[in-house]
C-alpha angles and dihedrals in degrees: 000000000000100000145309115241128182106212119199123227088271090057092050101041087060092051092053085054098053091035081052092042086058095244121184138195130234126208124184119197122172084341094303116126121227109255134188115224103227109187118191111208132225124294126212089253098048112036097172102035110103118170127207110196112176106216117199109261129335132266125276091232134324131244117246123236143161095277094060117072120232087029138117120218110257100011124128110219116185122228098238101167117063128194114215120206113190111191110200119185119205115209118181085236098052120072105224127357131291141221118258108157133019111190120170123203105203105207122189110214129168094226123221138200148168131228124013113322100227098154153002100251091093096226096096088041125028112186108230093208092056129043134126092263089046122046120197109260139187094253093071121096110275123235123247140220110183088104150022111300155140113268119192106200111201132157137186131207129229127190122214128190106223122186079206094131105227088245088062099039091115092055095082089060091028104051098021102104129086103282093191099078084048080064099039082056087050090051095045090051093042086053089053093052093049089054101049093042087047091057094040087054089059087049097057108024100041104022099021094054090035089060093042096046086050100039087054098044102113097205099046078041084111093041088049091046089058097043126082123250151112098295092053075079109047086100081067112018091094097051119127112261130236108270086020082160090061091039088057086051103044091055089046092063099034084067105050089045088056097042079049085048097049094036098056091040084061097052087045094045085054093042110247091129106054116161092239080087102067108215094017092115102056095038079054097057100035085059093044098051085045091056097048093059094096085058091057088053097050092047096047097046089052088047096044089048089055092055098054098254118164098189101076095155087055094042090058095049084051087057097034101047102022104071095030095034095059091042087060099051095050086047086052103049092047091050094057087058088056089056100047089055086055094238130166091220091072117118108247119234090254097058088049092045082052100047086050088050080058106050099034090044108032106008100052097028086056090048093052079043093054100031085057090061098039085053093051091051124096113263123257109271138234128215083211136052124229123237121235096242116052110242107247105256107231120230113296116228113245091263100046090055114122106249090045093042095047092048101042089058097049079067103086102035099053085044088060088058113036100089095062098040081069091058083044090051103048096052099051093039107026127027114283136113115239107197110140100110092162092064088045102056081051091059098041088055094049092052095053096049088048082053087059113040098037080055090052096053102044086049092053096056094042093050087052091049079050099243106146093185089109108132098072096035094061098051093053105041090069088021090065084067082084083051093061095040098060087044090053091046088057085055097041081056094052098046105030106028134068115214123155094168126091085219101049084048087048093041090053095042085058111052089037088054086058088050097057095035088058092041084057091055113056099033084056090063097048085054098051103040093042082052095042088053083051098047089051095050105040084045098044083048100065128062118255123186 
């Protein structure tokens, strides 16, 4: 027995609300989470196919309803009785046992006893629900908490021998879930890359050859001349684009999200960032983004020097205060909402004061340092050279228009991916561990490859309709993805989460902002650099007077 407490109506009120707001509470012993074993039965299909999944921490309560018995419809009822179990592994090399597994099983019980209750030592007072010859079980009337009322807390302890060694102690959280729909997302990505390298190879090997063997035909030189194609533009293609200065930026820091990206996969893959240290994945990421500052820099100055920019000082605090600069705003402004909620998950004045010492004195000072090199560097060059009056564009075909073409080709990288967001999502925002690097960085892959190749293939189509407006284009044809997955994380809110708070909703709509905002980012770089590499090659193959 832990205590007996009388709540008010306002008590209980807040608890219904908790218990209604799908609240859950979190444990920590010897480093071990507390977990909830959720079995899923059977099905018809599957007889013999049982799956254990270990969700982080238990509910608060559960709401009643006509399917559990003892319950009224509608009704919230607190568990208010936990079972602790406690799992201990012995090795001949180790003195003693050690903990290898920590589950708790939350009960709700209406507790009952007889006499005065005068104390907690369970002798003046014996609680007739819960003795040694007589467990709580699920079978007892629960105990609810829509109104004022006594609540009696109690718990027990049971011991398990586990033959869990104490190195593998995470693998029952980590490799629990069904591994089979983290397949079925590879294959579907994999389909979507077969396709779109299928369609790519009869570019370049069929069209592609097809316009370079006609364009440098000597004798069909006059009837190619009067045709239209990608080649009427390489007298433009190469023209600096409109906002070349943002461009510059936005590659910049495309880049450094995506080093920060790999290089993180690649600790995670080779396990350094195991979940057992609590915090050890976003330190990591926050170092890692610091210390590629010096890599935007470096980017966006070889980019702005391309295009002709003048203002490289002003180019690099672009890079060095936009990205991260919005990010921390956003980050701000959510954070005062947590304090104002009183809530311990708030982020205290010193670790803001340390994450500005980072990005004022690393992460700037590395971006002036690489943007100084890439500066100094030779600009990117051109097999053609650009005429001093732009070429008119004829009139584009409806699907070849800007807004239709860009987010049509956000479709199929953000489809390679989705499965899997789902996985992502439910372990930062439900309760679920998310540990299979390995899928992931398949995945990853995967996705950067669908950002290449659909670029390439949309860039194809608008050179031939002699649109030479690429450069934007192709940033934001991969680049929309980040479009759709804001958009499916407003859909996975409203469908798998329960808020009923303006600040939790807010909360969510912000981080996820910065999510998509990076995700837009960086598969907008891939799109751009792996289309720039296509449009030098296709244009330094055929022969230009």
């Amino acid at each position: 027995m832990l205590c007996r407490l009388t709540y008010t109506d306002t008590d209980a009120k807040e608890f219904s609300g908790k218990i209604s707001e799908d609240y859950r509470v979190n444990w920590i012993v010897d480093n071990l989470p507390a977990a909830t074993r959720v079995v899923e039965p059977a099905t018809p299909s599957t007889p013999s196919r049982i799956i254990t999944i270990y969700e982080r921490g238990f509910p608060l309560g559960f709401k009643g309803s006509t399917d559990i018995p003892g319950t009224q419809d509608g009704v919230n009822y607190v568990y208010n009785h936990h079972r602790l179990v406690f799992k201990y592994h012995m090795e001949d090399s180790f003195d003693g046992s050690r903990l290898v597994g920590f589950e708790v099983e939350p009960f709700s019980v209406k507790h009952k006893y007889e006499g005065p209750f005068k104390g907690l030592d369970g002798k003046t007072a014996p609680l007739s629900t819960c003795t040694k010859t007589r467990p709580v079980t699920h079978d007892m009337p629960p105990q609810q908490v829509s109104k004022a009322d006594e609540i009696v807390w109690t718990y027990d302890v049971r011991w398990e021998y586990s033959d869990v060694k104490w190195a593998s102690r995470w693998d029952v959280y980590l490799y629990a879930t069904d591994e089979q729909i983290h397949w079925f997302s590879i294959v579907n990505s994999f389909m979507i890359v077969l396709f779109l390298t299928g369609m790519l190879a009869m570019i370049m090997t069929r069209t592609l050859h097809r316009d370079l063997r006609r364009y440098n035909d000597v004798e069909s030189k006059e009837e190619a001349a009067e045709e239209s194609g990608w080649k009427l533009v390489h007298g433009d293609v190469f023209r600096a684009p409109q906002r070349a200065g943002l461009l510059a930026v936005y590659l910049g820091t495309g880049v450094q999200v995506l080093g920060m990206v790999l290089v993180t996969m690649c600790f995670a893959v080779f396990g350094f960032l195991s979940p057992s240290n609590r915090g050890g994945l976003m330190t990591a990421m926050l170092v890692l983004f610091v210390l590629c500052g010096g890599l935007a820099g470096y980017v966006s100055a070889l980019f702005y020097k391309t295009f002709k920019g003048t203002s490289w000082k002003m180019n690099t605090l672009k890079t060095a205060f936009m990205f991260p600069g919005i990010v921390f705003c956003i980050f701000f402004v959510l954070n005062l909402f947590i304090w104002g909620e009183k809530s311990s998950g708030a982020v205290p004045f010193g670790t803001f004061c340390a994450l500005i010492v980072l990005w004022f004195f690393i992460s700037v000072p590395l971006a002036f340092a690489g943007s100084y090199l890439g500066y100094k560097r030779d600009a990117v060059g051109f097999p053609t050279k650009t005429n001093m009056i732009p070429r008119a564009i004829p009139p584009q075909a409806w699907y070849m228009q800007p807004v239709f073409a860009i987010l049509v080709g956000g479709i199929l990288p953000f489809g390679a991916v989705f499965i899997e967001l789902f996985f992502i999502l439910s372990s930062i925002w439900l309760h679920q561990y998310y540990y299979v690097f390995g899928f992931l960085l398949i995945v990853l892959a995967i996705l950067l490859v669908t950002c290449a190749e659909i670029t390439i293939v949309m860039c194809y189509f608008q050179l031939c309709a002699e649109n030479y407006h690429w450069w934007w284009r192709a940033f934001l044809t991969s680049g929309s993805s980040g479009l759709y997955l804001f958009i499916y994380s407003m859909v996975y809110m409203s469908t798998k989460m329960v808020m009923t708070r303006g600040v939790s909703i807010l909360l969510y709509i912000g981080y996820m902002l910065i999510a998509s905002y990076s995700f837009f980012m960086v598969t907008g770089t891939i799109g751009f650099l792996s289309c720039l590499i296509f449009v030098k090659v296709i244009y330094g193959a055929v022969k230009v007077e």
